[in-house]
C-alpha positions, 0 to 999 in steps of 0.5 A, a space after each residue: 500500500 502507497 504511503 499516504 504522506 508521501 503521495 501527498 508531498 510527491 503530487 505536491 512537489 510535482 504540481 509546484 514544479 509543473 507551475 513553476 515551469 509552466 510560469 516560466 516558459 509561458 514568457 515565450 508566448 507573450 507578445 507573439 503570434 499565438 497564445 499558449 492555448 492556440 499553440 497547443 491546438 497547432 501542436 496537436 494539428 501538426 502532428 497529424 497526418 496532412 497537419 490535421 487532426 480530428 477536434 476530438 483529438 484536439 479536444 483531449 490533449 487540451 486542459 480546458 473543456 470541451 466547449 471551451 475547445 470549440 470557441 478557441 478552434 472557431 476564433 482560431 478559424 476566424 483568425 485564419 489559422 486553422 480550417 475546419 472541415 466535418 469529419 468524413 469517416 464521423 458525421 457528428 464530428 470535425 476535422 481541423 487542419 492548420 492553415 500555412 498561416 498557422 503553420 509559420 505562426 507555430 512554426 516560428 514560437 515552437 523555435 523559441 519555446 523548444 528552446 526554452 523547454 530544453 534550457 528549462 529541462 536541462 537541470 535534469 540528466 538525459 536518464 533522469 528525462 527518461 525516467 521523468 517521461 516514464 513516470 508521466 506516462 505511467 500516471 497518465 495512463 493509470 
């Protein structure tokens, strides 16, 4: 059985740093292109085959709500940065795909972001960002 004292003090350790480094790298956002919200769903949308992904993939790589994911993708739309299509294979559902605006927007914070993971990041070992990445994982998926 988990020691209840120390999963709590290790969630604690781990949500502290996770803001502490959220709060840090979120300077990379500030007066550009994109906001980190923004960024996120371009993310998403990049990784996917022809730069598109369906909303509700979008949708649960997101740390905000459903509808929430819907108002951001629209004005992401009005904004030209993103397309949204219906879903071929799924009727009720959608497709986006990022636009080249969208595209070079991401494309040029994701330089300068990366860069600022990796700086940020670099307190730790390649076999201690392994383990990390494990343990992540391993919390996600339980």
């Amino acid at each position: 059985m988990t020691d209840r004292r120390l999963a709590i003090s290790a969630w604690e350790s781990l949500f502290r740093a996770q803001h502490a480094v959220l709060y840090e790298i979120s300077v990379d956002f500030y007066d550009k292109d994109l906001t980190q919200s923004e960024y996120d769903v371009l993310l998403t949308v990049s990784r996917g085959k022809g730069n598109a992904a369906r909303l509700r993939d979008v949708t649960a790589n997101m740390l905000i709500s459903q509808p929430s994911v819907s108002r951001l993708v629209d004005r992401m739309v009005a904004r030209g940065l993103i397309s949204k299509c219906p879903d071929p294979e799924d009727g009720r559902g959608a497709v986006v795909r990022a636009t080249e605006q969208g595209l070079a927007a991401f494309r040029r914070i994701a330089t300068v972001h990366g860069q600022s993971i990796a700086e940020r990041m670099s307190v730790l070992t390649d076999d201690e960002l392994t383990q990390l990445r494990a343990l992540t994982a391993k919390l996600r998926s339980s």
